[in-house]
C-alpha atoms as an extended CHARMM CRD file, in Angstrom:
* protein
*
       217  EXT
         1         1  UNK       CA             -8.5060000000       17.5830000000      -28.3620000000  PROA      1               0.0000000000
         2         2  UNK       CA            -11.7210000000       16.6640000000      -27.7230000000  PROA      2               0.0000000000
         3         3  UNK       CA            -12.6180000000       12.6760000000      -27.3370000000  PROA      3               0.0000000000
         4         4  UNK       CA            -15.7500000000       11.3300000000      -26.3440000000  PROA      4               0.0000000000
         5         5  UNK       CA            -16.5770000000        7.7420000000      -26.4750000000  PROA      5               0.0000000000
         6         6  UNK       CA            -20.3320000000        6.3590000000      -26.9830000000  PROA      6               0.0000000000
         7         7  UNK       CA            -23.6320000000        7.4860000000      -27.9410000000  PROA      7               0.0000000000
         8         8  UNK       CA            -26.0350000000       10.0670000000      -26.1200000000  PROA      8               0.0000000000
         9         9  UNK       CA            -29.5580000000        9.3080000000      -25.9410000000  PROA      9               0.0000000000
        10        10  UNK       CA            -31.4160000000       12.4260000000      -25.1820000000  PROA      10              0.0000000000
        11        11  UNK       CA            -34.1440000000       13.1110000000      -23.4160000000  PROA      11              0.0000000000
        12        12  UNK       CA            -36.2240000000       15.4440000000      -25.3360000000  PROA      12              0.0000000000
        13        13  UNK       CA            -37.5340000000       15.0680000000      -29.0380000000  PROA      13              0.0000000000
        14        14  UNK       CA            -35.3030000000       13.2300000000      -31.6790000000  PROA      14              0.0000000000
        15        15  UNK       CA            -31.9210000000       14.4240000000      -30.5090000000  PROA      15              0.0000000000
        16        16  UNK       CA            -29.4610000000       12.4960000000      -30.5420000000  PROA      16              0.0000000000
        17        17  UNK       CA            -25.8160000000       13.2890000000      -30.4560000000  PROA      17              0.0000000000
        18        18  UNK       CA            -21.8900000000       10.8450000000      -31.1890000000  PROA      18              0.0000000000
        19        19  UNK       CA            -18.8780000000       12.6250000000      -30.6120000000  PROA      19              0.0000000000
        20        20  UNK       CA            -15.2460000000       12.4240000000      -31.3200000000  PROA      20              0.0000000000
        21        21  UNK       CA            -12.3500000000       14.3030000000      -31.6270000000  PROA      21              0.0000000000
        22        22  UNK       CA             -9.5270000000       12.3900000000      -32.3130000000  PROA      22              0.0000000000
        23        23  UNK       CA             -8.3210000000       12.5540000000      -36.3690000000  PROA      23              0.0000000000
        24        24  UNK       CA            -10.0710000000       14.6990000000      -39.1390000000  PROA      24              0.0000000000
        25        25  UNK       CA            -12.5750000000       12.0600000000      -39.7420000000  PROA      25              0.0000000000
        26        26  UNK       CA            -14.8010000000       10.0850000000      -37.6580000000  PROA      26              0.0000000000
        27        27  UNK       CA            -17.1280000000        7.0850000000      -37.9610000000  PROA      27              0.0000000000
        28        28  UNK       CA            -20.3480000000        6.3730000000      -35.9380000000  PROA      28              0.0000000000
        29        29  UNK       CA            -24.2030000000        5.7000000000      -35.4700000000  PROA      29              0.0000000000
        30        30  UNK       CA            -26.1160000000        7.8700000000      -33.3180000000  PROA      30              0.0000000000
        31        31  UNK       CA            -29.1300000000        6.6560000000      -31.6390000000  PROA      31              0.0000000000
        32        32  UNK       CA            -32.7610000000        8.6550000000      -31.6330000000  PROA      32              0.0000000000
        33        33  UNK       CA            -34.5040000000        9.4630000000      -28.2960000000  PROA      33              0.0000000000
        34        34  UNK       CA            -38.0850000000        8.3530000000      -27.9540000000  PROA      34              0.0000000000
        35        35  UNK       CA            -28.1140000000        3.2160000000      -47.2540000000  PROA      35              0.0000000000
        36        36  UNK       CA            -18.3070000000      -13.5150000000      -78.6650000000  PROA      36              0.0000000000
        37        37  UNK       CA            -17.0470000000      -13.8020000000      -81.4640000000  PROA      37              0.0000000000
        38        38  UNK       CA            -16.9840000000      -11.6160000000      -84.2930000000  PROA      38              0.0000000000
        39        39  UNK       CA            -19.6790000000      -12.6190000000      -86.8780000000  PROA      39              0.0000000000
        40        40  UNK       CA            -19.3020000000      -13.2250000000      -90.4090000000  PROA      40              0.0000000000
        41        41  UNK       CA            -21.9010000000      -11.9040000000      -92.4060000000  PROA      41              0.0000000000
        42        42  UNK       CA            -23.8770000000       -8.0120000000      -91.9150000000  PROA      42              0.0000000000
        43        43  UNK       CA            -26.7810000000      -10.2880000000      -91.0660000000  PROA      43              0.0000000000
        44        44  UNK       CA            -25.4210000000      -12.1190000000      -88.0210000000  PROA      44              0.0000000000
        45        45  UNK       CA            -23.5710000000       -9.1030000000      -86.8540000000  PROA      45              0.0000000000
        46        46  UNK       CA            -26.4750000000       -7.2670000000      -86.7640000000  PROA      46              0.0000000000
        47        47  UNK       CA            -28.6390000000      -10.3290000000      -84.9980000000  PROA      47              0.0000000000
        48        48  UNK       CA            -26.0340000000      -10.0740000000      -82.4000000000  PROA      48              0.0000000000
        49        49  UNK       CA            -25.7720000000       -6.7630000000      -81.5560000000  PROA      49              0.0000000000
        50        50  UNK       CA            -30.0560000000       -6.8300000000      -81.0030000000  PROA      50              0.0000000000
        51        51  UNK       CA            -29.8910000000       -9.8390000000      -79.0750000000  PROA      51              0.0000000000
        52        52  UNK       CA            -26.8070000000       -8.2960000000      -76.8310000000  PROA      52              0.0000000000
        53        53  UNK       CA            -29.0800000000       -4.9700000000      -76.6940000000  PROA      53              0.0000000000
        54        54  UNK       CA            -31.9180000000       -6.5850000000      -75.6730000000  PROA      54              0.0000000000
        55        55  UNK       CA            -30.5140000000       -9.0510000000      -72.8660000000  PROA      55              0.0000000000
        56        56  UNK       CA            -28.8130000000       -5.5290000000      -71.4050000000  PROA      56              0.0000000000
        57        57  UNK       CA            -32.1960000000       -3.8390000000      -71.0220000000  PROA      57              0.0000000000
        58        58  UNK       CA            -33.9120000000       -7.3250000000      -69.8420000000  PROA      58              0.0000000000
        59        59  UNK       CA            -30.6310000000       -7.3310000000      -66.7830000000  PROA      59              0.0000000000
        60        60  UNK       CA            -32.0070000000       -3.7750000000      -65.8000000000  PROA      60              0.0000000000
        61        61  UNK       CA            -35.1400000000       -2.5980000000      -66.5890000000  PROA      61              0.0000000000
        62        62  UNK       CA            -35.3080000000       -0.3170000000      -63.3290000000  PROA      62              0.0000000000
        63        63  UNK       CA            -32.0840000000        1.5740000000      -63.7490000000  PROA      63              0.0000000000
        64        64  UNK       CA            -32.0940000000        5.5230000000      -64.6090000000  PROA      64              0.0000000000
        65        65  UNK       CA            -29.8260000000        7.5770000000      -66.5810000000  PROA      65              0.0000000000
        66        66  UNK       CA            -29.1260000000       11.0180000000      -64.3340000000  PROA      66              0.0000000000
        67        67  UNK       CA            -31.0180000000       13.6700000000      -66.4450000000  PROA      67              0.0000000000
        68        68  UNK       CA            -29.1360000000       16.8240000000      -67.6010000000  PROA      68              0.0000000000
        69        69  UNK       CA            -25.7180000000       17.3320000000      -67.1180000000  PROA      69              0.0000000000
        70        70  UNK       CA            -24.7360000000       16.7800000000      -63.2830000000  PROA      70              0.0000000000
        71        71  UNK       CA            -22.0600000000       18.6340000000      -61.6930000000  PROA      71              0.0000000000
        72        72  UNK       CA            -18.7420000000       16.6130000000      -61.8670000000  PROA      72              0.0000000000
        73        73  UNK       CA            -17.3060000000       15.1940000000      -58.5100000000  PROA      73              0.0000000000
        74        74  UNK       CA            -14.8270000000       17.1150000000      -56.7250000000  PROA      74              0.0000000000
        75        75  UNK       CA            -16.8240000000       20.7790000000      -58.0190000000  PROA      75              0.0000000000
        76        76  UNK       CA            -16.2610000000       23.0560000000      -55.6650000000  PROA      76              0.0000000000
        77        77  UNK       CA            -18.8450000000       25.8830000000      -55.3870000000  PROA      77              0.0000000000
        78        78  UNK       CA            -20.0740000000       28.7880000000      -53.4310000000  PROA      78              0.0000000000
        79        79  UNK       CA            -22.3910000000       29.1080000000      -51.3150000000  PROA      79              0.0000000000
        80        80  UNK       CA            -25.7960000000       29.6470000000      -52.9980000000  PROA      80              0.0000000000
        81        81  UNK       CA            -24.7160000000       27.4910000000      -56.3900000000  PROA      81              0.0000000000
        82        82  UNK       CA            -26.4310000000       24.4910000000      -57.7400000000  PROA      82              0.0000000000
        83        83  UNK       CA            -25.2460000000       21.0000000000      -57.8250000000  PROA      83              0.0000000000
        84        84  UNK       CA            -27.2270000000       18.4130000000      -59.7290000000  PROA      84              0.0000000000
        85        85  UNK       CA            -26.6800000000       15.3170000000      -58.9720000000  PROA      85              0.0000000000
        86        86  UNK       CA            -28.0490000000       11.2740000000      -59.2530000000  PROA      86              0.0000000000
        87        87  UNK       CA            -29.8410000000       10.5510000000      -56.4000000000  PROA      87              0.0000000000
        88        88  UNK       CA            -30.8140000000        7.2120000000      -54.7390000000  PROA      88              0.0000000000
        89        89  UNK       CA            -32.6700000000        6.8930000000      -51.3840000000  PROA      89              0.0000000000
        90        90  UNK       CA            -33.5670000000        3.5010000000      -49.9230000000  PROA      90              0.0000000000
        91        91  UNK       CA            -33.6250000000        0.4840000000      -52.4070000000  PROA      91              0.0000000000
        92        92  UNK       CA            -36.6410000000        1.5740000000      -54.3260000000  PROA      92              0.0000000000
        93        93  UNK       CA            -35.9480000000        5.1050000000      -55.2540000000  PROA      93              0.0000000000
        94        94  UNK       CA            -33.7640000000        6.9580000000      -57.9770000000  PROA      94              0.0000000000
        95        95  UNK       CA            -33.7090000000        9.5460000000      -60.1230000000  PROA      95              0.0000000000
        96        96  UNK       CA            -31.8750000000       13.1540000000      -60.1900000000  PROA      96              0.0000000000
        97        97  UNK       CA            -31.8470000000       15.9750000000      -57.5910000000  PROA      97              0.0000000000
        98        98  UNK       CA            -30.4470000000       19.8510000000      -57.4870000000  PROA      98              0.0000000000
        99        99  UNK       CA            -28.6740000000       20.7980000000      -54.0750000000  PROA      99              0.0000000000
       100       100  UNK       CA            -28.0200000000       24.4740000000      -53.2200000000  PROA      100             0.0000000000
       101       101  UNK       CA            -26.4130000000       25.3580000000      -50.1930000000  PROA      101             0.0000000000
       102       102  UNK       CA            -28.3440000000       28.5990000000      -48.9600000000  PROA      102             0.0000000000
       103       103  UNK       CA            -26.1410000000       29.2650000000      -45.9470000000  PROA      103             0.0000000000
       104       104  UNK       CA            -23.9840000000       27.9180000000      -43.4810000000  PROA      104             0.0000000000
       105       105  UNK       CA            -25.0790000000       29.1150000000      -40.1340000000  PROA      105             0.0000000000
       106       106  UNK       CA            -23.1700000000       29.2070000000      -36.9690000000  PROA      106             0.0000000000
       107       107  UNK       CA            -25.8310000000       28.5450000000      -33.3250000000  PROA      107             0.0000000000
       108       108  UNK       CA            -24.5710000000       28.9470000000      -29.7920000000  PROA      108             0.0000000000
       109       109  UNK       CA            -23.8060000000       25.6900000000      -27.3210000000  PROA      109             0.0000000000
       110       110  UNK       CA            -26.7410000000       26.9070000000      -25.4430000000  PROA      110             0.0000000000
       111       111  UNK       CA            -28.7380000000       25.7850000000      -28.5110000000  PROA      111             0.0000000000
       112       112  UNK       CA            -27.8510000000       21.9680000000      -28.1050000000  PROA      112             0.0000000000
       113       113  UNK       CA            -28.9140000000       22.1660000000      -24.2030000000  PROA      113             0.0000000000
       114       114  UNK       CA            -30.8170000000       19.2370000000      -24.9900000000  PROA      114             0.0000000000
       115       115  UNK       CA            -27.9780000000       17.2900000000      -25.4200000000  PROA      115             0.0000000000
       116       116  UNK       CA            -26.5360000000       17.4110000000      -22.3380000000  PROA      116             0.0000000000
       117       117  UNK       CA            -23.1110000000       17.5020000000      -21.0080000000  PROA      117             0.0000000000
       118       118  UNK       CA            -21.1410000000       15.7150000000      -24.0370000000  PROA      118             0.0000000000
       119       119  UNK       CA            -22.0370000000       18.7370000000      -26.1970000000  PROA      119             0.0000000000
       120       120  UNK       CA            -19.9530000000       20.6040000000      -23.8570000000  PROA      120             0.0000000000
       121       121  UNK       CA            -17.1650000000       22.1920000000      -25.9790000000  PROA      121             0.0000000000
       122       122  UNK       CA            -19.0620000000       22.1820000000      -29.4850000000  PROA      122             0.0000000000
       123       123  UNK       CA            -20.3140000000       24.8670000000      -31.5330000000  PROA      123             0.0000000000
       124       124  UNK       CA            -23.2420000000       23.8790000000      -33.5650000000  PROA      124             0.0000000000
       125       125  UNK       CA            -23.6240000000       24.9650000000      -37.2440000000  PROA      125             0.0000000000
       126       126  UNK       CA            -26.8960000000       25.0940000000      -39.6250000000  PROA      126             0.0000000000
       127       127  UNK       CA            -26.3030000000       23.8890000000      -43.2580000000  PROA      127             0.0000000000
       128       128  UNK       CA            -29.5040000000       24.9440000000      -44.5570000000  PROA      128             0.0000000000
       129       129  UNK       CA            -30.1430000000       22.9980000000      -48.2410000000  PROA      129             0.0000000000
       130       130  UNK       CA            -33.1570000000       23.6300000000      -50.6870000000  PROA      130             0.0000000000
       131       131  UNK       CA            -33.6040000000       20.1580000000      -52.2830000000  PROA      131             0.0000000000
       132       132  UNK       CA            -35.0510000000       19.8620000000      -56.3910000000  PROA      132             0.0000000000
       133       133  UNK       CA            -36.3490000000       16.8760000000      -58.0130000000  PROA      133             0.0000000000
       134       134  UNK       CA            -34.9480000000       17.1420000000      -61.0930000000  PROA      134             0.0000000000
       135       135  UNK       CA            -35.8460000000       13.9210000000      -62.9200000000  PROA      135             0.0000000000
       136       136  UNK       CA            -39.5860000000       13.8360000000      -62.0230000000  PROA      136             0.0000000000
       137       137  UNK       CA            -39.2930000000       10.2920000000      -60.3280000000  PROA      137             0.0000000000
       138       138  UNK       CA            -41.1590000000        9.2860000000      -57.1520000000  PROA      138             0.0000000000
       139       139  UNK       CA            -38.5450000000       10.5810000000      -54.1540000000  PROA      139             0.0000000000
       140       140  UNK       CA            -41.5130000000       10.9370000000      -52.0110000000  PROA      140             0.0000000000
       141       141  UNK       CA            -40.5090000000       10.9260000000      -47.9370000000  PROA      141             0.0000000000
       142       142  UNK       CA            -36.5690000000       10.8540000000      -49.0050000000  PROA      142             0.0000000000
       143       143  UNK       CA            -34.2170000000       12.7770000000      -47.1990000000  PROA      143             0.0000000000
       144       144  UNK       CA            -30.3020000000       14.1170000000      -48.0510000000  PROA      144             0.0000000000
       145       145  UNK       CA            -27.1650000000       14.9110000000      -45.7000000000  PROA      145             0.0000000000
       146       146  UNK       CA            -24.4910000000       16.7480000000      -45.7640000000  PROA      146             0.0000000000
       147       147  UNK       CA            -20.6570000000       17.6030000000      -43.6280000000  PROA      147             0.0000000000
       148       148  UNK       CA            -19.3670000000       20.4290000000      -42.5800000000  PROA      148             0.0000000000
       149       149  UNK       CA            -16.0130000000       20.6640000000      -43.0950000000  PROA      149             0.0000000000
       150       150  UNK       CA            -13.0920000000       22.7500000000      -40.6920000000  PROA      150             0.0000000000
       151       151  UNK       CA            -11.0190000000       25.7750000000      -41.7740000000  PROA      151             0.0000000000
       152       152  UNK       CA             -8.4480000000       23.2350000000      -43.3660000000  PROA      152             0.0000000000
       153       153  UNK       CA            -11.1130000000       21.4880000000      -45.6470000000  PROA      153             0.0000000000
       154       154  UNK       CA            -11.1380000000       18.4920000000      -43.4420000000  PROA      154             0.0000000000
       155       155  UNK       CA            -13.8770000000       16.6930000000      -40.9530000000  PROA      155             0.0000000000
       156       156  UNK       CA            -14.4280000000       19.0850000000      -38.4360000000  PROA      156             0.0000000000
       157       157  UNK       CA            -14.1680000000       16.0150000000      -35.9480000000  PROA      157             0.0000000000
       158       158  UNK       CA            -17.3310000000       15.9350000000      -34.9230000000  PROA      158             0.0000000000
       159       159  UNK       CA            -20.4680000000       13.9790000000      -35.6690000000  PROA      159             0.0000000000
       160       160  UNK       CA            -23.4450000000       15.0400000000      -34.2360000000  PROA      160             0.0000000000
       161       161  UNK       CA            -27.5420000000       13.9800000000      -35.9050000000  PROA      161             0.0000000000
       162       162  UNK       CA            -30.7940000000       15.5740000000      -34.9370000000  PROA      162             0.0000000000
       163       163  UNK       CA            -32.7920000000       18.9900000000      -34.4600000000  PROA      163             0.0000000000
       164       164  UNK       CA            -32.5480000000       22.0940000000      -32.3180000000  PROA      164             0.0000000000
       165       165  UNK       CA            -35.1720000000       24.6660000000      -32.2980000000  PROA      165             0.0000000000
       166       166  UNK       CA            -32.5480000000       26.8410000000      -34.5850000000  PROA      166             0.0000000000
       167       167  UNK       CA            -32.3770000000       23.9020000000      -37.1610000000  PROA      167             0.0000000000
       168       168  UNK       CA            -35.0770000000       21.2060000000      -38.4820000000  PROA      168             0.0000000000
       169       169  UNK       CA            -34.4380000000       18.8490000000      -40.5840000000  PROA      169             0.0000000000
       170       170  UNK       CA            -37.0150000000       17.6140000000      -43.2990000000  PROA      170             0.0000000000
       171       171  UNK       CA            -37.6200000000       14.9840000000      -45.1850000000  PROA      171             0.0000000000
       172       172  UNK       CA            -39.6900000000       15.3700000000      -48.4990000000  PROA      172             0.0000000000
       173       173  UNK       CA            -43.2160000000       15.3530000000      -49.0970000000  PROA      173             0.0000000000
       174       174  UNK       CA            -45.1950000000       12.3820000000      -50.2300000000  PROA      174             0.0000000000
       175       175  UNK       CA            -45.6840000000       14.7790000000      -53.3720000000  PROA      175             0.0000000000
       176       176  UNK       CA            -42.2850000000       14.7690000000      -54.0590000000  PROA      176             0.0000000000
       177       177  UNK       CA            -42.3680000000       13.0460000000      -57.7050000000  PROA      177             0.0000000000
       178       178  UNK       CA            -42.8040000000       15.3660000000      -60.4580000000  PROA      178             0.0000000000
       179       179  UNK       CA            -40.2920000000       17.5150000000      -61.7290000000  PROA      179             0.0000000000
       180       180  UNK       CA            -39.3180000000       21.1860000000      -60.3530000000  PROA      180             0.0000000000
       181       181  UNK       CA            -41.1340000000       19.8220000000      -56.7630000000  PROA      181             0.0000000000
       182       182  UNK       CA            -39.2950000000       21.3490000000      -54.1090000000  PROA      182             0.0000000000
       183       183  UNK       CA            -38.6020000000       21.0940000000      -50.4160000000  PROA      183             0.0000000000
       184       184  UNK       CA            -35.9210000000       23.3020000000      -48.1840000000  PROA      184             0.0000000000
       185       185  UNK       CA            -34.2290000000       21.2540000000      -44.9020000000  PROA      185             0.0000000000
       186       186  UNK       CA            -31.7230000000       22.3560000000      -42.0970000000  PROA      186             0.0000000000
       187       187  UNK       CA            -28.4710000000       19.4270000000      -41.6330000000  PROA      187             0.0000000000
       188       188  UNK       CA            -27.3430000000       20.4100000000      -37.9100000000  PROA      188             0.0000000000
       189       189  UNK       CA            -23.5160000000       19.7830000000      -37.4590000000  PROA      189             0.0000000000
       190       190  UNK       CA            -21.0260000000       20.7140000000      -35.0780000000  PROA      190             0.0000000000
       191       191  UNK       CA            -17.3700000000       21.4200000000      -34.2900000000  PROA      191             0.0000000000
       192       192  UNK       CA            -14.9320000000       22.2400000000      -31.5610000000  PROA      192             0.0000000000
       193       193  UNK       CA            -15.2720000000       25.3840000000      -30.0540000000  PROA      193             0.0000000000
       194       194  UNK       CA            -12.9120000000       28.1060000000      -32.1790000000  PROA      194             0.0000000000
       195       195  UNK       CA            -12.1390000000       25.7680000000      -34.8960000000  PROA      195             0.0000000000
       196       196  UNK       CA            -14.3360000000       26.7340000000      -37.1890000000  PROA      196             0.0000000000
       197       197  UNK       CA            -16.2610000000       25.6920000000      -40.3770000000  PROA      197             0.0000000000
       198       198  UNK       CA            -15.3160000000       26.6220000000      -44.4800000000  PROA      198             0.0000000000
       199       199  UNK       CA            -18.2950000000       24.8020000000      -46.2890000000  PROA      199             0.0000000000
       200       200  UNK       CA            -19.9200000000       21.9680000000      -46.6900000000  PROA      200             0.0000000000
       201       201  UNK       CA            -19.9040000000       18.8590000000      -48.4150000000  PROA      201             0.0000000000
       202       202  UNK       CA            -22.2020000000       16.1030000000      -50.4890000000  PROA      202             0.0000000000
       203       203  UNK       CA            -20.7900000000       12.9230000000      -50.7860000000  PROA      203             0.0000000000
       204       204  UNK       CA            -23.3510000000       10.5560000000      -51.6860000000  PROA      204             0.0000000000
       205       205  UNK       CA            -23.0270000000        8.3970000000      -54.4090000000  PROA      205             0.0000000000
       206       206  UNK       CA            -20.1890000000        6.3040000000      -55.7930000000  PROA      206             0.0000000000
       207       207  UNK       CA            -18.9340000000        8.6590000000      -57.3720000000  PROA      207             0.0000000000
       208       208  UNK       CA            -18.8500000000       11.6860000000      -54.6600000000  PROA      208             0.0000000000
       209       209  UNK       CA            -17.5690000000        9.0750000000      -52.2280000000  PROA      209             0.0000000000
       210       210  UNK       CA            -14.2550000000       10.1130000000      -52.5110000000  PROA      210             0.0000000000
       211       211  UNK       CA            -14.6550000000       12.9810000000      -53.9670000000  PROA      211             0.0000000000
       212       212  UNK       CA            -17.5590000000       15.0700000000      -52.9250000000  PROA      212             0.0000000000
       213       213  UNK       CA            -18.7930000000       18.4050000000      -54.0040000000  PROA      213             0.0000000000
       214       214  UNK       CA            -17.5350000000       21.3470000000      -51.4640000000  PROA      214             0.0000000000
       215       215  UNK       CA            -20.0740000000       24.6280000000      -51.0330000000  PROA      215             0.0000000000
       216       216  UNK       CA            -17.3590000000       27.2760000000      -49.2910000000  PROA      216             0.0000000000
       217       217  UNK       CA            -18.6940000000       30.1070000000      -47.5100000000  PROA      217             0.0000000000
């Protein structure tokens, strides 16, 4: 079992690295170097319902309907399939995205070297994403994650945030607003070495809190 406790600061670039080891899931931050009453005539019924109608849309003019069908939490897919999903980023910015895992790439532990010695004992992997805007909303400069998961479907047990020269992650372009724009990023994740990752996961969004959508390799 692997257990480290605390936060690595790096020295070099944006890397920045949490670890632990103990259960299949873990929680952290990591820290960068340099989310009535019924009426009684047609006429009042129908006075109602527009005055009900119209107090609704008044409560939330800003809010979105997902457009298309989005893929129901809990899919499971392989690697290479869409997902569409809602999509919120920040406080100002929603709409609808398509995810597809393109691969699931395993690196070396000489690739985090700038980690230092608490990335002893992990094996890095590359979940490389190409990112859709589907709804044609502004999700300029937004950004997605994603988990790996182990060989049993769980948390691999490790949490680790940032870049190596193998994986770079990318945020979208201020362009990023009309529909069919797209944008391809690299999530870097790890595990312990010779456990071993199945897929990846999305679990953004209330509803793919608890149950996410799975890509298996």
């Amino acid at each position: 079992m692997l257990h480290v406790n605390g936060a690595l600061i790096a020295a070099v670039g944006a890397a920045a690295l949490l670890l632990s080891g103990c259960g299949a899931s873990t929680s952290g931050t990591a820290s960068p170097a340099s989310t009535a009453s019924t009426s009684t005539s047609t006429e009042e019924s129908t006075e109602t319902t527009t005055k009900s109608s119209s107090k609704s849309s008044a409560a939330s003019p800003t809010a979105k309907a997902p457009v298309g069908d989005v893929t129901p939490p809990g899919s499971t897919l392989k690697v290479g399939e869409r997902a569409v999903v809602p999509f919120k980023y920040g406080n100002d910015k929603e709409g609808t995205i398509a995810l597809v895992v393109t691969a699931i790439d395993q690196g070396a532990n000489a690739d985090l070297a700038a980690f230092g010695e608490k990335a002893k004992g992990i094996t890095p992997y590359y979940i490389r994403v190409s990112v859709e805007n589907v709804s044609g909303t502004d999700l300029s400069y937004s950004s997605v994650s994603m988990r790996a998961i182990g060989l049993d479907g769980r948390s691999t047990g490790v949490i680790i945030t940032g870049d190596t020269a193998q994986c770079k992650s990318e945020n979208a372009a201020r362009d990023f607003t009309t529909a069919g724009a797209k944008y391809e990023t690299c999530v870097l994740q790890g595990a312990r070495e010779g456990a071993g990752v199945s897929g990846a996961t999305y679990d953004r969004g209330d509803d793919y809190v608890k149950s996410p959508i799975t890509w298996k390799k």
